[in-house]
NUGUFI-154240 format. One line per 10 residues: number of its first residue (from 1); for each residue x, y, z of C-alpha. Coordinates in steps of 0.1 Angstrom, whole numbers, padded with zeros to 4 digits. Each point is the difference from the previous one (the first is absolute). Last residue first. Layout:
NUM) X:Y:Z | ...
***
This chain:
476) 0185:-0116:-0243 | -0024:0016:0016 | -0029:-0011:-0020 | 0011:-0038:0005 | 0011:0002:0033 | -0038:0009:0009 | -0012:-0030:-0021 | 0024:-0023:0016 | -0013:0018:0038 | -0037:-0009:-0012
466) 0009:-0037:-0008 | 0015:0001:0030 | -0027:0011:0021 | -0029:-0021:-0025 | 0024:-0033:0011 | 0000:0009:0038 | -0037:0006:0003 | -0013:0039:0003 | 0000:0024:0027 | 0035:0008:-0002
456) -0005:0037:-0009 | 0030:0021:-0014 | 0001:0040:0002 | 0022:0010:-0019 | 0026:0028:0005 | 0015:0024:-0029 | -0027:0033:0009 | 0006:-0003:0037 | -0015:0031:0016 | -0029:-0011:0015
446) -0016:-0039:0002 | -0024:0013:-0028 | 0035:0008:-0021 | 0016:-0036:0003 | -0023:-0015:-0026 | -0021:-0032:0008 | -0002:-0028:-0024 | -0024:-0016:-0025 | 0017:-0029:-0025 | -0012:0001:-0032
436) 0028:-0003:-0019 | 0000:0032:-0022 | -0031:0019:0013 | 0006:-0005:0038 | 0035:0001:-0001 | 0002:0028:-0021 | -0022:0024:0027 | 0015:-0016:0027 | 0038:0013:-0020 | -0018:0036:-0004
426) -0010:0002:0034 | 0039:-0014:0013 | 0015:0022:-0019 | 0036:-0008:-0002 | 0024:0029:-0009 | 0035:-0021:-0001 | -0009:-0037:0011 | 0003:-0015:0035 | -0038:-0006:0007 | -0002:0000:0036
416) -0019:-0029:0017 | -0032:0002:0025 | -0009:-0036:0003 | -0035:-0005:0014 | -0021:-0026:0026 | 0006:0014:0032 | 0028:-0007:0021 | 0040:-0001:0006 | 0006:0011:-0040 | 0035:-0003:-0016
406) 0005:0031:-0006 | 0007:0011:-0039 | 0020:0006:-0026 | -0003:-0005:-0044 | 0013:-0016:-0030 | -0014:-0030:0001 | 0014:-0035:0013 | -0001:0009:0035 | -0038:0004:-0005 | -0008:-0041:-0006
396) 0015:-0006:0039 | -0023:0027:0011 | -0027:-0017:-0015 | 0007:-0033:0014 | 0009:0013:0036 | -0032:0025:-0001 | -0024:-0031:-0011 | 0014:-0020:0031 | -0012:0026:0024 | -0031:0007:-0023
386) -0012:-0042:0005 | 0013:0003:0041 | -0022:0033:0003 | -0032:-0019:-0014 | 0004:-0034:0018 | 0003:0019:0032 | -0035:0019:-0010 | -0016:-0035:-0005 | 0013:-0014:0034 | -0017:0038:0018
376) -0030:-0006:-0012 | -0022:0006:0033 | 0001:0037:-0008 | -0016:-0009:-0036 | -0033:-0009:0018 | -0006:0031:0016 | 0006:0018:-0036 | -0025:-0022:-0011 | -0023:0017:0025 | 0010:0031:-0013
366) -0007:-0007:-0035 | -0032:-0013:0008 | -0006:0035:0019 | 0004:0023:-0032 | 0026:0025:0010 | -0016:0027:0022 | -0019:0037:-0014 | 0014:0006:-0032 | 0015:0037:0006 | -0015:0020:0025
356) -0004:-0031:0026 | 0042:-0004:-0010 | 0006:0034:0014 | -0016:-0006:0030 | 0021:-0029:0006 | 0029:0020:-0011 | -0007:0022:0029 | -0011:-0022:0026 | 0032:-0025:-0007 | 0020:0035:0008
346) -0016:0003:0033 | 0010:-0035:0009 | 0034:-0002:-0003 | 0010:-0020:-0037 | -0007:-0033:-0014 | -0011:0001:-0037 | -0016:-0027:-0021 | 0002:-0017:-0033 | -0025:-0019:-0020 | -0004:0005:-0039
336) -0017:-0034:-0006 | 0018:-0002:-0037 | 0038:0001:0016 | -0008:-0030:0022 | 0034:-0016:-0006 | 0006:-0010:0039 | 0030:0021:0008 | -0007:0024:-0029 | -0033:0014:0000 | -0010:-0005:0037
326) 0014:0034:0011 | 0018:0021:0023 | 0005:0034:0013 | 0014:0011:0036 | -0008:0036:0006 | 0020:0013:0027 | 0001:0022:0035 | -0006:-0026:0026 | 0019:-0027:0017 | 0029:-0001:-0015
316) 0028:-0023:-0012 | -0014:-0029:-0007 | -0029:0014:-0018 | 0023:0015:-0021 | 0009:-0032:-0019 | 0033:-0013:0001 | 0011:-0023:-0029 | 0030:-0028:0007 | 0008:-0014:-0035 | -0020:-0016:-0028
306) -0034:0023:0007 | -0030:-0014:-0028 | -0023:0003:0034 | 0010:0038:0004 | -0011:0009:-0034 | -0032:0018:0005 | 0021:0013:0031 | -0002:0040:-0010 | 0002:0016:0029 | -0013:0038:0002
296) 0016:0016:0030 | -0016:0028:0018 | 0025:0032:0010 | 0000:0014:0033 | 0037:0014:-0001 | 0017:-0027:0020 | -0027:-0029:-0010 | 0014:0007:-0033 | 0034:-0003:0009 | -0003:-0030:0019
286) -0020:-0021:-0029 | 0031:0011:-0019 | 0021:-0012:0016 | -0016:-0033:0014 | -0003:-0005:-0040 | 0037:0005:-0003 | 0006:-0025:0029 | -0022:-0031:-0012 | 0017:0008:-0035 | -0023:0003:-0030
276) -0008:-0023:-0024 | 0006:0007:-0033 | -0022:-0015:-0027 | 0013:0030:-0022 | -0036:0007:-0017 | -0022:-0004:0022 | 0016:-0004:0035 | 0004:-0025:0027 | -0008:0024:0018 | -0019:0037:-0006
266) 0004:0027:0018 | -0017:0031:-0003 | 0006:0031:0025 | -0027:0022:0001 | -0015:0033:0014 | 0034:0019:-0009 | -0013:0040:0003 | 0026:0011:0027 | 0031:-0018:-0024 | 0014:-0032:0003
256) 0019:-0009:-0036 | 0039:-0002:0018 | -0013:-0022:0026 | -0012:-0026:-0029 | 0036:0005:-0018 | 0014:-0008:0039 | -0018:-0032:0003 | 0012:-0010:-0031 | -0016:-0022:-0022 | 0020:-0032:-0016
246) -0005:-0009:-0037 | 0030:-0019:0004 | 0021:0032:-0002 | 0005:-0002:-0038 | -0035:-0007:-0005 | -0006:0032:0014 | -0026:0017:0018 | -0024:0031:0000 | -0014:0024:0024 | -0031:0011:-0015
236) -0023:0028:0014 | -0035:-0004:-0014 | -0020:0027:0010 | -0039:-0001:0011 | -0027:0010:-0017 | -0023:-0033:0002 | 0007:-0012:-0037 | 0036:0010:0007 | 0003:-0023:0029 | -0015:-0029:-0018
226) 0020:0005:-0032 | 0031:-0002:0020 | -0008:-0032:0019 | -0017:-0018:-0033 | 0032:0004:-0017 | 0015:-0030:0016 | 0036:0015:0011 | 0039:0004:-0008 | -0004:0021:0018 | -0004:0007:0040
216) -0033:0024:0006 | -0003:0025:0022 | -0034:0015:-0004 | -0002:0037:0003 | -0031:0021:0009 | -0012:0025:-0021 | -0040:-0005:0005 | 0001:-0022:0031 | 0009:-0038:0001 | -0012:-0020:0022
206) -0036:-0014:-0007 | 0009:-0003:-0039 | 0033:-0015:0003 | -0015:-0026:0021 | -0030:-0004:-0025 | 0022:-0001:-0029 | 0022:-0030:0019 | -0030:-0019:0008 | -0011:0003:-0031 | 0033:-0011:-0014
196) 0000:-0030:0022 | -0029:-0014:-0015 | -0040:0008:0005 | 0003:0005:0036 | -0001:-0016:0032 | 0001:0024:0030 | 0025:-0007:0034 | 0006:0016:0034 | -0035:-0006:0012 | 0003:-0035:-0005
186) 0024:-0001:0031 | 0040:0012:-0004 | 0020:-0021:0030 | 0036:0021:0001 | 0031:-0012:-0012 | -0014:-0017:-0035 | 0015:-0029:-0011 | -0030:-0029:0009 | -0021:0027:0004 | -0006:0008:-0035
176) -0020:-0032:-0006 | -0020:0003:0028 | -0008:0036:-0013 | -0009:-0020:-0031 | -0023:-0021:0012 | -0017:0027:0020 | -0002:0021:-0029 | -0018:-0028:-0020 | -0025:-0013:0026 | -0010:0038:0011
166) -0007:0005:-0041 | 0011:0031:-0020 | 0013:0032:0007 | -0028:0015:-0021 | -0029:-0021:0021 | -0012:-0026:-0021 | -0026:0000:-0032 | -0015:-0035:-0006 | 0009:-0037:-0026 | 0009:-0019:0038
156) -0028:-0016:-0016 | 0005:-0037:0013 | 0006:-0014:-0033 | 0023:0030:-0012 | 0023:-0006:0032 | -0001:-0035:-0007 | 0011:0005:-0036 | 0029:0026:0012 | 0014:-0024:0029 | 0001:-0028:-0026
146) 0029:0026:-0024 | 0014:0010:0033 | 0005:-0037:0014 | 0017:-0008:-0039 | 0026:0026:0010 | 0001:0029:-0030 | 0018:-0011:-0033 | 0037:0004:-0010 | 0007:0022:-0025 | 0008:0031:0025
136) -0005:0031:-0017 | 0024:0030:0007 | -0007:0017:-0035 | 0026:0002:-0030 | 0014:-0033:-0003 | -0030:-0014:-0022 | 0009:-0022:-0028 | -0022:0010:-0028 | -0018:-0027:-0026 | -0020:0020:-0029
126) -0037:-0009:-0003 | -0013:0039:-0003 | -0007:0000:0036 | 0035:-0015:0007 | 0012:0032:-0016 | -0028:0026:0018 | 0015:-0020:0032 | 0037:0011:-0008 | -0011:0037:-0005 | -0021:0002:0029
116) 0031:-0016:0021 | 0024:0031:-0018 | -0027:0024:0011 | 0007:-0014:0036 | 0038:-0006:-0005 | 0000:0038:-0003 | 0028:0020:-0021 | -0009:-0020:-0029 | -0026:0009:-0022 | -0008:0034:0012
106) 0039:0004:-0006 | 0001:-0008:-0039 | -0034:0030:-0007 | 0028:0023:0024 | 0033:-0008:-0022 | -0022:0014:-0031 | -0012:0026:0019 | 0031:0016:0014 | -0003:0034:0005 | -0033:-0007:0018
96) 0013:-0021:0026 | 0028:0021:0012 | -0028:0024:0002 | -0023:-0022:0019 | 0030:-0011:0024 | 0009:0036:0011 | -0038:0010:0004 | -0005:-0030:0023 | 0035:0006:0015 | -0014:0041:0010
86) -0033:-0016:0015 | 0019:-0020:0023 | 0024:0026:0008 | -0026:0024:0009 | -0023:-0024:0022 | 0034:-0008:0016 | 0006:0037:0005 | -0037:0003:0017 | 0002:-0027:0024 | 0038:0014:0005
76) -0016:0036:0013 | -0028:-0022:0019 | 0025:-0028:0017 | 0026:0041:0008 | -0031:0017:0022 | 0000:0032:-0018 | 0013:0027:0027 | 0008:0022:-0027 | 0041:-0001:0000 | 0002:-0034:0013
66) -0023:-0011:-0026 | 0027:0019:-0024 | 0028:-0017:0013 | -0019:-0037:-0009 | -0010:0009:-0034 | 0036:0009:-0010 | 0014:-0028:0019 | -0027:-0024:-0021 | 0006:0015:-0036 | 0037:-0005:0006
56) -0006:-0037:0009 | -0019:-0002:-0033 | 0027:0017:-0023 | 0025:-0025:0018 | -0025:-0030:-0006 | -0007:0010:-0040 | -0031:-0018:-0016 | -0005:0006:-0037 | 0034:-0017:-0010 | 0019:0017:-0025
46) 0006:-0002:-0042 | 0010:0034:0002 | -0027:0013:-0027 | -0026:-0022:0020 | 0014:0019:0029 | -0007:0031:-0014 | -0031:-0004:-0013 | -0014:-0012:0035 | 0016:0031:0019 | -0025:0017:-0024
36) -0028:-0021:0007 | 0011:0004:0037 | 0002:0037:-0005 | -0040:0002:-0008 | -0010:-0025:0027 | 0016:0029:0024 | -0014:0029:-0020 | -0037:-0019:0008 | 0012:-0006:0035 | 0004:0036:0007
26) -0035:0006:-0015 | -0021:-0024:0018 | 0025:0016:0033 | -0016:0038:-0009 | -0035:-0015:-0004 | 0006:-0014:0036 | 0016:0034:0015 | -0029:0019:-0019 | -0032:-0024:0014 | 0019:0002:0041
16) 0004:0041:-0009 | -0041:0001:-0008 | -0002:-0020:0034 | 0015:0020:0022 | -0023:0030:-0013 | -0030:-0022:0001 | 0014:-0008:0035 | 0006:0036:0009 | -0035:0016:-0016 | -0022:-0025:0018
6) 0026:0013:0033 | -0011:0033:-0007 | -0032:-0008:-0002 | -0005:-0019:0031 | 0017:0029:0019 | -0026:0024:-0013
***
């Protein structure tokens, strides 16, 4: 008798679990139905979509009622950032939709990436396009790595590897790392991946919970916030100003820790600004996050192209980050796509596994090329010496248009401000492209900077300024 009873209690129990979730489906269905509306309104206002103070508001609200029910307060925000995310998707479709003629423009423009596709369906067609658009070094890969990859294919290294790639190439590069890094990291600390911005996804991917926030510094490379949406989590930007040197602030990063941050990014010298930052505001930050138990994804892709003193976290601490880096730029292997993480063990395991899901290992004569670029290291000073003196000439050309910027202290871009009355940046790319056939990156992929540029100098010192004439031509 007791067994039925207590049959008759859980299917009772569980009857109320199936109302309580139909009940929430249907909550969040009125809810998607007043951001539409809240949508419309704005639109009408001319507003913003996203709203900080409404947001905060959201959070305190969220928090004092988890207090009240005993919900633990990372699930009750899990949920509101799920919420809020799903409420801006609405917001931005709507805005989108009442404005299709500006929308078919913006597909065009807004990303660099589409604007690339554009440029090379040009030059396909027999047009001549200077590229400025994507981070491409013009100079070609070390003439070791282009030998090392016909040996390798004579002696059939042509096979599957493990998924965090070779012994000889993680031990090369944790060799490598150690020459900065405070505490000895073995091979088991790194993976080799398909690029940088694999290895970026598959961070994101293995630490970031559904609803978990991402700190991110803007202005940024769009791949960071794409990545942590694609894998549910919440970007959280904390942006900058060209007015303040494009410095970040410690304290704006403090301000943006909440109990479901599960990353901080950093990224130095940076894409777009070139800024690099300062030895103590990186020891800051990298404090702060190993405070509250928060990884840190470092971005050094461009730490090589570094004009001024440029910290790296590895020489801070011990444990606790995701250091990111790449063979792209440093020794203009762009086509191999070869990049690799270092990170604390466990974490390697994770994206390693993640890696055996998706494509299995970079192609082993890549990796043993790889191996051979390390021992380049006269061809990669060339490189950073030949950009170093291509920013002081094209910065020099700049000062002669009508626009501001940052001098940049690494990388391989010029981020100015367009000083003209209601400057699009999209719709000037767009132009530019079209009109004098010059292919350039708009400030809205790099977040909310519609009249920057973004301004590659990975081209010879004639094509740059013939570029920046034909630039100061449209603007003018």
């Amino acid at each position: 008798m007791n067994n039925i009873n207590e049959i008759d209690d859980l299917e009772k129990l569980r009857k109320q679990i199936s109302e309580i979730t139909t009940q929430l489906i249907s909550l969040v269905g009125e809810r998607m139905s007043i951001s539409r509306k809240i949508a419309m309104v704005k639109n009408e206002r001319q507003l913003g979509v996203e709203d900080s103070d409404v947001e905060k508001m959201l959070r305190r609200a969220v928090l004092e009622r988890c207090a009240k029910t005993g919900v633990p307060d990372a699930f009750g925000l899990r949920i509101l950032n799920l919420l809020m995310a799903e409420s801006i998707r609405l917001q931005k479709d709507e805005k989108s939709s009442n404005a299709p003629e500006q929308r078919v423009v913006k597909e065009h423009v807004e990303s660099h990436m589409k604007l690339f596709g554009m440029a090379k369906q040009m030059e396909e067609n027999g047009e001549r396009v200077i590229h400025l658009e994507v981070g491409e070094p013009d100079f070609p890969p070390p003439r070791p790595v282009v030998a090392g990859i016909s040996n390798a294919l004579e002696v059939q290294h042509t096979h599957y590897t493990g998924s965090r790639g070779i012994l000889k190439l993680r031990e090369a590069l944790a060799n490598k790392f150690n020459q900065k890094s405070i505490k000895p990291i073995s091979e088991s600390n790194v993976i080799a991946t398909p690029g940088g911005r694999f290895a970026i996804y598959l961070a994101m991917h293995a630490m970031i919970s559904q609803g978990g926030e991402v700190i991110i510094p803007e202005p940024a490379w769009p791949c960071f916030k794409q990545a942590a949406e694609e894998v549910g989590g919440r970007p959280v930007i904390v942006k900058t100003r060209i007015e303040d040197g494009w410095k970040l602030s410690p304290d704006a990063v403090e301000e943006k820790i909440t109990d479901t941050t599960e990353m901080i990014v950093l990224n130095s010298p940076s894409n777009p600004t070139g800024k690099v930052l300062e030895p103590e505001t990186t020891k800051a930050i990298v404090k702060l996050a190993a405070d509250n138990d928060i990884p840190v994804l470092s971005d050094g892709v461009y730490a090589d192209y570094a004009y001024v003193p440029c910290t790296g976290v590895e020489e801070i601490v011990d444990s606790g980050y995701i250091a990111i880096q790449s063979f792209s730029k440093s020794y203009g292997m762009t086509g191999f796509r070869v990049g690799y993480a270092i990170a604390d063990e466990a974490v390697i395991a994770k994206m390693a596994k993640l890696q055996s899901l998706a494509l299995t290992s970079i192609p082993e004569f890549i990796q043993y090329a790889a191996i051979d670029a390390l021992n380049c290291q006269e061809d990669v000073a060339r490189n950073v010496e030949q950009v170093r003196q291509r920013i002081d000439i094209s910065c020099a050309a700049l000062e002669n248009l009508p626009l501001t910027f940052s001098k940049p202290e690494g990388g391989m871009y010029v981020f100015p401000r367009i000083d003209i009355k209601n400057f699009d940046s999209g719709e000037f790319a767009y132009r530019l492209l079209t009109q004098k056939k010059v292919a350039i990156a708009p400030g809205h992929g790099f977040g909310d900077y519609p009249d920057y540029l973004r301004i590659c100098l990975c081209q010879s010192e004639d094509v740059l300024l013939e570029a920046i004439e034909k630039i100061g031509e449209l603007l003018r």
